[in-house]
C-alpha positions, 0 to 999 in steps of 0.5 A: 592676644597678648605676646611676652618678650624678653629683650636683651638691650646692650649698654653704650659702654658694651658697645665701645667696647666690642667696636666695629670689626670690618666693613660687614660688622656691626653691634646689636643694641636689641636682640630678642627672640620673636614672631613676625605677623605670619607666626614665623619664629626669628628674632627682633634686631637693632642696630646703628644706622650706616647705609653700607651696612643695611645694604650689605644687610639686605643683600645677605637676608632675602626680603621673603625672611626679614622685615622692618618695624619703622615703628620700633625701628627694628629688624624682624629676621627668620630663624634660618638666618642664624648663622648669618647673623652671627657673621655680622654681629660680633654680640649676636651669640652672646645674646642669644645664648644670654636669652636661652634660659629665658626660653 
């Protein structure tokens, strides 16, 4: 079985740019839309390490909707947490939004 995905990776630069806006914010380097190995729609997340922000992370998306790929070093996160997502990351609409016409 072979799986296509259109990922959306963002530039240091960009970045910079956006910032970090309070404790509970951090910026995407990937995001792009994908199914984890039970078939669940969600999306495929990455972001800088900060350990305060992982914990907050996990607290916010219950262990039963998200899943890390060490390999990758990726979050897998069910789509139901969409909106949380974007309460956490400033650039997670404008890529999602981004990816929509890929879809």
């Amino acid at each position: 079985m072979y799986l296509t995905v259109i990922g959306i990776f963002i530039t240091e630069a960009s970045q910079r740019n956006a910032g970090r806006q309070g404790d509970r914010m951090a910026n995407l380097r990937v995001c792009y839309r994908g199914g984890n190995s039970e078939g669940e729609t969600g999306y495929w997340l990455g972001f800088d390490y900060d350990p305060k922000f992982v914990e907050e992370f996990k607290q916010l998306i219950p262990h039963t909707h998200r899943r890390w790929d060490s390999e990758n070093k990726v979050w897998w996160v069910s789509i139901e947490y969409d909106s949380t997502l974007q309460n956490l990351f400033p650039n997670y609409y404008a890529l999602v939004h981004q990816q929509g016409s890929f879809f």
